[in-house]
C-alpha positions in Angstrom: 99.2 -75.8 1.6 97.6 -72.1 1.8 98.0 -72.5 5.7 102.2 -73.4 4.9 102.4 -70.1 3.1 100.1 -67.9 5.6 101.9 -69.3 9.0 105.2 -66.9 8.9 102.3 -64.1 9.0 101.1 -65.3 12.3 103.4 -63.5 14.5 103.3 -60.3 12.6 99.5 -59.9 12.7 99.3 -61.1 16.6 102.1 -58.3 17.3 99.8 -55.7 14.7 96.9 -56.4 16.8 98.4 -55.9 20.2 100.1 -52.8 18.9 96.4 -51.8 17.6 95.1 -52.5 21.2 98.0 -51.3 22.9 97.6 -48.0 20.6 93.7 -48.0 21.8 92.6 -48.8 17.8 94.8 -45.7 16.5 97.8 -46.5 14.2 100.3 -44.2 16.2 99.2 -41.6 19.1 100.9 -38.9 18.8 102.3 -39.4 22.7 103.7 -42.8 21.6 105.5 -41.2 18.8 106.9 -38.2 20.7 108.1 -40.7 23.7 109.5 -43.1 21.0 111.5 -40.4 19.6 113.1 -39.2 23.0 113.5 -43.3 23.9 116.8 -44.2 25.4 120.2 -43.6 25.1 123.5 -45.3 23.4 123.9 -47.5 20.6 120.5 -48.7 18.3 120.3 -51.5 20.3 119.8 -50.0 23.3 117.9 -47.5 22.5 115.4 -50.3 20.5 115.5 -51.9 24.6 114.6 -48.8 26.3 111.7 -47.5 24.1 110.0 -51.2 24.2 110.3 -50.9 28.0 109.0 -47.6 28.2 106.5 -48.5 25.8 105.2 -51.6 28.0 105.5 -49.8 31.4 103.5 -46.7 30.3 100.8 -49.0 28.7 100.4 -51.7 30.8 101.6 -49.6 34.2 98.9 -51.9 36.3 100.2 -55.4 34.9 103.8 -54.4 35.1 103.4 -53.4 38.7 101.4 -56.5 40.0 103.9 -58.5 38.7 106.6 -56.7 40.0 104.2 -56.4 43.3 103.6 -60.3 43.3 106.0 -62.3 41.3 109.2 -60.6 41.2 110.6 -58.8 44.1 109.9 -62.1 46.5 112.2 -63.6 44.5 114.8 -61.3 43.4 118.7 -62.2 43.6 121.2 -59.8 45.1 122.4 -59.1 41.6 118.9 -58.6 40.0 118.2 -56.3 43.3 121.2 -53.8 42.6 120.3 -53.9 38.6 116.7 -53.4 39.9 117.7 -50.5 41.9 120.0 -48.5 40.2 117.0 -48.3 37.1 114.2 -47.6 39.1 114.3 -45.5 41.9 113.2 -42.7 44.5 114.1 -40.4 46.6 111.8 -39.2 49.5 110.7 -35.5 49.0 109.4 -33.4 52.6 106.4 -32.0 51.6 107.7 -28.4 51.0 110.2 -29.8 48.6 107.7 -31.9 46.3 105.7 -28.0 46.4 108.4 -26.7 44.8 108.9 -29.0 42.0 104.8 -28.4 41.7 105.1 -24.4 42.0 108.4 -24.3 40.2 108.2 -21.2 37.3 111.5 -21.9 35.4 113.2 -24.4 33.8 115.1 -26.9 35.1 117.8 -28.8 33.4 120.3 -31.0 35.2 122.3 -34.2 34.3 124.6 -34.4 36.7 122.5 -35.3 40.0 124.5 -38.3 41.4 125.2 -36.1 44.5 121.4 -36.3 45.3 120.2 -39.2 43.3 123.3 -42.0 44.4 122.7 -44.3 41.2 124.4 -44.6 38.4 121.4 -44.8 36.3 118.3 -42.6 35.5 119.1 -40.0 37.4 118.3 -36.5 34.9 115.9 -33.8 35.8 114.0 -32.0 33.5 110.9 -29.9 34.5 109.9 -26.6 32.6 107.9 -24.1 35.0 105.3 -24.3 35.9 104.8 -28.1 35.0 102.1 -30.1 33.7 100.7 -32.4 36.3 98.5 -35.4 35.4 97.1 -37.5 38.0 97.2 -41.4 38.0 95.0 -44.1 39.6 98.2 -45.6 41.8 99.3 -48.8 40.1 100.9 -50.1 43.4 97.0 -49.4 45.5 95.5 -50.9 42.4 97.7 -53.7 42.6 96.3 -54.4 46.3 93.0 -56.3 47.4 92.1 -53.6 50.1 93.8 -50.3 48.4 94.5 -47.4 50.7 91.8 -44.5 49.3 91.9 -42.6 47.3 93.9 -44.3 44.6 94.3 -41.4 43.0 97.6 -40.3 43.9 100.3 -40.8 41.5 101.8 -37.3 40.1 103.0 -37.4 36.2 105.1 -34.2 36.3 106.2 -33.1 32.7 104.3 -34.1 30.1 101.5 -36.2 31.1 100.3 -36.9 27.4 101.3 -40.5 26.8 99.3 -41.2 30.2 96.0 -39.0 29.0 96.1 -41.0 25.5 96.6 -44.4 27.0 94.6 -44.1 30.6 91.8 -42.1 29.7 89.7 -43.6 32.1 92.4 -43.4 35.0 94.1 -40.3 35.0 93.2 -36.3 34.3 95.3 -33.1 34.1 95.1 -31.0 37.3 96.0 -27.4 37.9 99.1 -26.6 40.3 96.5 -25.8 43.2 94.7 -29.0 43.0 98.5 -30.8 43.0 98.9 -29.1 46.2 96.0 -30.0 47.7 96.9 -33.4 47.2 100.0 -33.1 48.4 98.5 -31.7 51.3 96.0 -34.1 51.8 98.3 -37.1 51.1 101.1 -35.7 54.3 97.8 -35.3 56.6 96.9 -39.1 56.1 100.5 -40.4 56.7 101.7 -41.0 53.3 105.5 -40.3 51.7 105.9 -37.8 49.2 108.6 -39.4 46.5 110.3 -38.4 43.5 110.9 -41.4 40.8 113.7 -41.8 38.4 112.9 -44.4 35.8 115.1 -45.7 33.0 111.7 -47.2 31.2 110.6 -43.0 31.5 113.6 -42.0 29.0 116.0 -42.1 32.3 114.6 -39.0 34.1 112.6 -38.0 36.9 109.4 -38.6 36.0 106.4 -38.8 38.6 106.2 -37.5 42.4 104.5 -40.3 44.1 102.5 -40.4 47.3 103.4 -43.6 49.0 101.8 -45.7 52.1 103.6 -48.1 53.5 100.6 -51.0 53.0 100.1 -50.4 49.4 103.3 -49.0 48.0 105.9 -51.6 45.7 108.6 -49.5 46.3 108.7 -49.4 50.1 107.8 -52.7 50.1 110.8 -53.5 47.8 113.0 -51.7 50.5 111.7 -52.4 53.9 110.9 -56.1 53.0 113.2 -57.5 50.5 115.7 -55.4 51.2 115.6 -53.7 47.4 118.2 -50.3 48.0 115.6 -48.8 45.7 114.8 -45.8 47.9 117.4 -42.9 48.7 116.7 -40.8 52.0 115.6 -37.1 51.4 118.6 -36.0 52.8 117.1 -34.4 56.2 116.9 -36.5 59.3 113.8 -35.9 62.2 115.2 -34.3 65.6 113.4 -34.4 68.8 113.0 -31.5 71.5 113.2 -33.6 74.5 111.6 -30.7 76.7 108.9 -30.6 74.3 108.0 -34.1 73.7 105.5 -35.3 76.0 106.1 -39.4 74.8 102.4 -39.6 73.4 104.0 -41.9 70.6 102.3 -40.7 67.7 104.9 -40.2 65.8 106.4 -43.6 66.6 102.9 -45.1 65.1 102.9 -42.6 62.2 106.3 -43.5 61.2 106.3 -45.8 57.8 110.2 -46.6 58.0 109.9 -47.9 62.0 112.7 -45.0 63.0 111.3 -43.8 66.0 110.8 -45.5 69.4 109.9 -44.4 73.0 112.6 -44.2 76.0 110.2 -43.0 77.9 110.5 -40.0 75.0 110.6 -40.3 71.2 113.9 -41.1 69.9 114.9 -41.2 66.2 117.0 -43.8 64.7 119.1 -41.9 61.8 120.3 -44.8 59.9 116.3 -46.1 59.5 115.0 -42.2 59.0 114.6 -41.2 55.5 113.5 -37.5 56.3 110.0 -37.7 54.8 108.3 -35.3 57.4 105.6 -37.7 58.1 106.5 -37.5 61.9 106.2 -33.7 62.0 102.8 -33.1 60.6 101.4 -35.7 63.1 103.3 -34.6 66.4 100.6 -32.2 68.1 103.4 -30.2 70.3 105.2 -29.3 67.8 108.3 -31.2 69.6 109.8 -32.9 66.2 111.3 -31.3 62.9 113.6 -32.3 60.2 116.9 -31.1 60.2 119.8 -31.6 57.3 121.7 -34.9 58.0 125.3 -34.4 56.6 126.1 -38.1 56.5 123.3 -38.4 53.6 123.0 -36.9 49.5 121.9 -33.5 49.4 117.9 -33.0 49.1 116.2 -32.8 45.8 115.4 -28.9 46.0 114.7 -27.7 42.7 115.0 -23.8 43.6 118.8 -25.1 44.9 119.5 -26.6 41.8 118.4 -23.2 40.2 120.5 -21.2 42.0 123.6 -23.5 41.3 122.6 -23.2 37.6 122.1 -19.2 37.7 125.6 -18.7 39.5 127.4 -20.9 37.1 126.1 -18.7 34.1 127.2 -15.5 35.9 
């Protein structure tokens, strides 16, 4: 009979223990409180929705990604792809535009950024100069047999603290010159600067990451299943023709397939998302980015400043 009484208990001390694991064998860290108490938006419900997700994809970021990696987006429905999209998203960054979010010495505080973020969701940007950065082991390279190195790579811009107390082992806080050394270092090997909006992250910006085309979920999500996850920087590569000599490495360099040879390089501006990649790796100097009209305005956080300063004046 004492088993009849104890067995509504069950579930409440399986969920107390995975909180206790989950909470790495504290009662609360103070990072899970603080993100708990800025969780989602709306009615209780909601908001009860958001901070579980949040809580799940900042603990378990490696899980949630493999799944997502493995299980989910090859079988995703149009529907689920849109809903997928519009709640967790990017939008590429040149390289001297993620520097500035890194180098950036004043606040920034904007709601209103479906001009340069297109989706209707989790689409705020809040950064306070110059910003904490903590760097991640790359759930989408960790998620992969043969990862790209290093692994590394993944930018928490804001406060980092949830992802100190819960991936001790994985991540550490960087100084803004070591951000921009990886930044650097990341361009030079090929790889996409990109900044994420995530409605499980309190429906902000929240990370830059530094994405190859192998290892990365949400390229992959975009080039191969067709997941409009992905917004274009807003810049599109131009060719000199009397400067291109039709070597093609920037047709091999290129992670979104844009540019072809005819004899010469020649850029596709629907495929080009104006990540720069193409410019560092052409030798002659015979490629640049230029602003594409026909696409949102770029992420530039010194822009977005000077909006904000002229409005006040």
């Amino acid at each position: 009979m004492l088993w009849l009484l104890l067995f509504p208990a069950i579930p409440v001390l399986l969920i107390a223990i995975l909180w206790l694991i989950g909470e790495r064998g504290h009662l609360i860290l103070p990072s899970t409180r603080a993100a708990l108490r800025r969780s989602g938006r709306g009615g209780k419900r909601r908001n009860m929705t958001n901070a579980v997700h949040g809580y799940v994809y900042g603990r378990w970021p490696y899980q949630y990604i493999d799944f997502l990696i493995h299980e989910l987006l090859p079988s995703m429905t149009p529907r689920l792809k849109r809903w997928w999209a519009d709640r967790y998203h990017g939008k590429v960054l040149p390289t001297e535009l993620a520097r500035r979010i890194i180098t950036l010495d004043h606040e920034i505080k904007r709601t209103d950024l479906e001009r340069i973020i297109p989706y209707p969701i989790a689409r705020d940007i809040v950064l306070t100069g110059p910003p904490n950065v903590v760097l991640l082991d790359c759930p989408c390279r960790q998620a992969r047999q043969n990862p790209c190195q290093p692994t590394d790579v993944c930018m928490i811009v804001g406060d980092g603290s949830f992802v100190l107390d819960h991936h001790p082992g994985r991540s550490k806080r960087i100084t803004q010159q070591e951000a921009l050394e990886v930044l650097q270092a990341e361009h030079e090997r090929g790889h996409v600067h990109t900044a994420y909006f995530k409605d499980a992250c309190g429906g902000r910006f929240y990370a830059i990451c530094n994405c190859c085309r192998c290892c990365c979920g949400g390229l992959e999500a975009m080039l191969d299943y067709g997941v409009p996850m992905v917004a274009s920087s807003g810049y599109v590569a131009q060719v000199d023709e009397s400067t291109c000599i039709g070597c093609g490495d920037c047709e091999s360099a290129c992670p979104f397939d844009a540019i072809t040879l005819e004899p010469k390089s020649s850029v596709s501006g629907e495929k080009c998302m104006g990540c720069g990649v193409c410019e560092g790796r052409c030798e002659m100097g015979a490629i640049g980015l230029v602003r594409d009209e026909g696409k949102a305005p770029p992420l530039d956080v010194w822009a977005i400043q000077a909006e904000q300063s002229a409005v006040v004046h």
